[in-house]
N, C-alpha and C positions, 0 to 999 in steps of 0.2 A: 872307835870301832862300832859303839851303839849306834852311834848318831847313823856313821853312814846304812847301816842296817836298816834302823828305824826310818831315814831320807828314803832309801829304795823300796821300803814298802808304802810311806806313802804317796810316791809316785807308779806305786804299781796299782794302786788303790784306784788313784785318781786316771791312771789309764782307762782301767774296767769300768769306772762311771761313765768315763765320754764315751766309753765304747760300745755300751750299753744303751745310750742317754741319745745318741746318733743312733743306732739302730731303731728303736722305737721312733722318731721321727721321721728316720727313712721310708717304715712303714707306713707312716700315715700319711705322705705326702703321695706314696704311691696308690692309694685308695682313691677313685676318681667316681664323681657323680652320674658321669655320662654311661648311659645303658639303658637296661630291661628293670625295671624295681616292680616286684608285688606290695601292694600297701595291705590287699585283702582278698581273699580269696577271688574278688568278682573283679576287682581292679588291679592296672597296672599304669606305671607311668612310665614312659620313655623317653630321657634327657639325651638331648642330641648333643653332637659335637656344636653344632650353630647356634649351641644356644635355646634350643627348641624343647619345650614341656609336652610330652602329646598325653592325654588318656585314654586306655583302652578298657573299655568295659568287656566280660567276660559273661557267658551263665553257665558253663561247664568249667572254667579253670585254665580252659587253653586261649589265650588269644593271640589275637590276632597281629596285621604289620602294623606300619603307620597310615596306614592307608585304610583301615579301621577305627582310626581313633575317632572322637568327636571334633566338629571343625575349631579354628581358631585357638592355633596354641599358642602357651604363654610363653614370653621370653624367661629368662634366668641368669644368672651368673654366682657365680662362687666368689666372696669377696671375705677372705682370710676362710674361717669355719664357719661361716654365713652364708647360706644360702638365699639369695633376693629373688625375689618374683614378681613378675609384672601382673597383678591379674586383672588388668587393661582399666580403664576407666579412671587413671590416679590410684586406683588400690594397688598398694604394694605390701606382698606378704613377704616376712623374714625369718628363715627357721635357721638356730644352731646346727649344725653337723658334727655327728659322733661315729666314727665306722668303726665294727666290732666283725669277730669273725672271718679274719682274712677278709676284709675289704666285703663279707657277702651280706652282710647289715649295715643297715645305714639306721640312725635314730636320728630326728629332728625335734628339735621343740622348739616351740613358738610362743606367742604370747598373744591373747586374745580378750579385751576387755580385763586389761588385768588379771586372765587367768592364765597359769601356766599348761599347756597340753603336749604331752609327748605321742609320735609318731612311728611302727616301726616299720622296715619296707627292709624286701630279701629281694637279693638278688634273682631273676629268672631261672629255673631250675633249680636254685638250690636249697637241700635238705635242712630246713634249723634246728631238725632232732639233731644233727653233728655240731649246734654249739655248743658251748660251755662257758 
C-alpha cells in the first residue's frame, strides 16, 4: 500500500517536472530574433525574415523603415543560441542569445580579444520599466 502511494507520487512528481521543463522551452523557442531591437537610445537594428541586419540611426528616439538604414546590411543566421554575423570582409561576429521578458529583451554576449562584452536590445516599443 506505501509502495503504490509512494510509486504515484513519484510519477506525479515527475509529470510536473516534464511539464514544467517543456513549458519553459516552449517559451524559448518561441522567442525569435527577427524584428525592430533598440540597442540604444540612438540605434536600432532590424533582423529580417531573409536574413537581413539593417541599422537605423535615430536623434529624437523615433526611427525610421528600412529604407532609412545605412547601406549594406549584414547577413545573419541563428545557429542553436548563436547568433553569426557576416560583417563582410571574412569578419564574422558571434554573439550568445538570452531572451528575457516575454521574448521583449534579447542579451548577447560576445567575445572580443578575449574579453567578454554583454549587449542588451528591447524590443521596439517596449517599456523595460515592466521587467523584472
Amino acid at each position: 500500500m506505501k509502495s503504490k502511494k509512494l510509486t504515484s507520487l513519484l510519477v506525479l512528481g515527475l509529470l510536473m517536472v516534464l511539464a514544467i521543463s517543456s513549458c519553459e522551452k516552449k517559451k524559448t523557442l518561441d522567442c525569435k530574433v527577427t524584428g525592430r531591437w533598440v540597442v540604444m537610445p540612438s540605434t536600432l537594428y532590424e533582423f529580417t525574415a531573409d536574413s537581413l541586419k539593417y541599422t537605423i540611426y535615430s536623434t529624437n528616439g523615433a526611427f525610421g523603415s528600412i529604407a532609412d538604414a545605412i547601406p549594406n546590411p549584414h547577413t545573419w543566421y541563428l545557429d542553436g543560441d548563436t547568433l553569426v554575423e557576416d560583417l563582410n570582409f571574412g569578419n564574422i561576429s558571434k554573439k550568445y542569445v538570452k531572451f528575457t521578458c516575454d521574448c521583449n529583451v534579447m542579451t548577447w554576449t560576445s567575445e572580443f580579444q578575449g574579453t567578454l562584452y554583454t549587449q542588451y536590445l528591447w524590443k521596439e516599443g517596449h517599456d523595460t520599466a515592466t521587467c523584472k
